[in-house]
C-alpha positions in Angstrom: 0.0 0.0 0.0 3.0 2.2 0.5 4.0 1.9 -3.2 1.0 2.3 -4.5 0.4 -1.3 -5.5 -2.7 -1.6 -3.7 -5.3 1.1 -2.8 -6.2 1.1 0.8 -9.9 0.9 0.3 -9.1 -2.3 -1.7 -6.5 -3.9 1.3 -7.4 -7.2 2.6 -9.4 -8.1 5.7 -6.2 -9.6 7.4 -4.1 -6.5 7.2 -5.1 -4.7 10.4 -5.3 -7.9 12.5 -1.7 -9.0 11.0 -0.5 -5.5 11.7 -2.5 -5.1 15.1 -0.7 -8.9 16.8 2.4 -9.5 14.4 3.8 -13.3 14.9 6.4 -14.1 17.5 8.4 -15.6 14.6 8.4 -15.0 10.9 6.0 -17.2 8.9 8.3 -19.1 7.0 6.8 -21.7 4.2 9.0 -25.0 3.8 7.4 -27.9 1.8 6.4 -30.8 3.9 9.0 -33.8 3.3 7.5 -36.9 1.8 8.4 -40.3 2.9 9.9 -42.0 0.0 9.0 -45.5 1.6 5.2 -44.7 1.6 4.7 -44.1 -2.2 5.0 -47.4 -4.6 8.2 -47.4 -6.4 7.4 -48.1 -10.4 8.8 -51.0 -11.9 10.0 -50.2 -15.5 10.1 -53.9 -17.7 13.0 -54.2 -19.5 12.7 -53.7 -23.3 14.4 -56.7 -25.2 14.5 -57.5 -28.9 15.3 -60.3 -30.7 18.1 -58.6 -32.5 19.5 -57.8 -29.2 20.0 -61.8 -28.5 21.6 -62.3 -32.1 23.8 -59.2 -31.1 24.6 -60.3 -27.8 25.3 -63.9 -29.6 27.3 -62.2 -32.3 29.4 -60.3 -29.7 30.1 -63.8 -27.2 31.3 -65.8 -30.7 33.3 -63.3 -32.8 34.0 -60.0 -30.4 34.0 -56.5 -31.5 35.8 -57.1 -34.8 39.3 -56.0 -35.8 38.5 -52.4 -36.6 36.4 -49.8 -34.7 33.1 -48.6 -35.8 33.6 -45.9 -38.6 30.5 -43.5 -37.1 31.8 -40.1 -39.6 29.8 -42.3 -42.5 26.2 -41.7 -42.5 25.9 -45.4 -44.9 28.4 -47.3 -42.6 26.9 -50.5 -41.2 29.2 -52.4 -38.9 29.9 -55.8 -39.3 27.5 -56.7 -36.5 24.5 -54.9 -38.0 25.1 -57.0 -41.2 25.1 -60.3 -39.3 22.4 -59.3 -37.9 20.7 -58.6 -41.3 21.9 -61.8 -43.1 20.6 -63.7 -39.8 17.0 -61.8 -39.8 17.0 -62.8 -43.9 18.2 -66.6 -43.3 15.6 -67.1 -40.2 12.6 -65.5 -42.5 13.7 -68.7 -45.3 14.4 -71.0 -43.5 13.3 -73.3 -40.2 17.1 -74.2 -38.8 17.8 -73.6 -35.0 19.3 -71.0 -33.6 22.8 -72.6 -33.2 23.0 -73.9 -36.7 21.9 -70.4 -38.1 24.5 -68.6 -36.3 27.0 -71.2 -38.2 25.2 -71.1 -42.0 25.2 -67.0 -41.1 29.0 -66.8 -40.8 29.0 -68.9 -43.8 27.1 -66.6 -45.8 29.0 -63.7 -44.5 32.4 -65.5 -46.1 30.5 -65.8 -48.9 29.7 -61.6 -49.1 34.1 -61.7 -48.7 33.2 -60.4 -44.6 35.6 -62.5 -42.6 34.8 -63.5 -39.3 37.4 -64.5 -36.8 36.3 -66.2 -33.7 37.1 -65.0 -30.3 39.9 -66.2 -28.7 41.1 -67.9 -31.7 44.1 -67.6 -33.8 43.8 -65.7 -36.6 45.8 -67.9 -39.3 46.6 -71.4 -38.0 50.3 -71.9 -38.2 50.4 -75.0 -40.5 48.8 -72.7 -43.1 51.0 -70.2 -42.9 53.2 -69.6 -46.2 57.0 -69.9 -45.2 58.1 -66.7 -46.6 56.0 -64.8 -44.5 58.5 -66.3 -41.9 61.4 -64.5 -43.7 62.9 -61.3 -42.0 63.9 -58.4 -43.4 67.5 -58.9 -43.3 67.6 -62.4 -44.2 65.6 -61.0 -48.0 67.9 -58.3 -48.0 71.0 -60.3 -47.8 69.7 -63.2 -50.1 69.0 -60.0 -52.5 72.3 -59.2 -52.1 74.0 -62.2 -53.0 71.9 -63.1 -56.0 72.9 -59.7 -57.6 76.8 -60.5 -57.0 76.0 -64.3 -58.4 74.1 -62.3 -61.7 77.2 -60.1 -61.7 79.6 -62.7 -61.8 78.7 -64.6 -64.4 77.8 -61.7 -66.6 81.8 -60.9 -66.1 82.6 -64.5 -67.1 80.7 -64.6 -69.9 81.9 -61.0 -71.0 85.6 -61.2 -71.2 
């Protein structure tokens, strides 16, 4: 009413009594606590798609792959999300369990040229390996070396 706000004919009923017997302490409003145990807490279900099984599958037999995920492409789709394709395709066709079309969708991937390397597993067994990968740098450098002199050699003996 002092700023002007408010006209004193229009001040509430409470305003002389309030100003007549003010309160021992100042009203203060604090929100009443609520007892967390006394309200039901919601349950949310857990949300869990068959794709998410083949992933989680996918991920226990072959890992996360040799490379990481490439996310700067807008069309790249990860090795994963491929099985997971070619295993949604081979299900629809087909009526093979679940083990055995894990196996025929690793085959198909080979197939597409996607190679999938088992967990834990070697990548090349060493029986298959091809001997000159074996070879070290200086043992090709020096077997260079003294098949150029040999080459030399006999072109000097055969050019007198």
């Amino acid at each position: 009413m002092r700023s002007g706000v408010i006209k004193p004919s229009e001040k509430p009923i409470w305003y002389d009594v309030y100003g007549a017997f003010p309160p021992k302490r100042n009203p203060l409003h604090v929100k009443p606590h609520t007892r967390p145990c006394t309200k039901k807490q919601e349950t949310v279900p857990e949300i869990f798609y068959r794709e998410d099984e083949v992933r989680a599958k996918f991920y226990e037999h072959y890992g996360t792959g040799p490379r990481p995920f490439d996310l700067s492409k807008s069309s790249f789709v990860s090795v994963c999300q491929r099985f997971i394709d070619k295993y949604t395709e081979l299900k629809s066709h087909s009526e093979l369990e679940d083990s055995t079309l894990l196996k025929e969708t690793g085959k198909a991937l080979l197939t597409d040229g996607v190679v999938l390397r088992r967990r834990g597993a070697p990548p090349v067994s060493p029986e298959s390996r091809d001997p000159v990968l074996e070879l070290k740098l200086t043992d090709m450098l020096a077997e260079q070396q003294s098949v150029s002199t040999d080459s030399e050699e006999t072109a000097e003996r055969i050019t007198p």
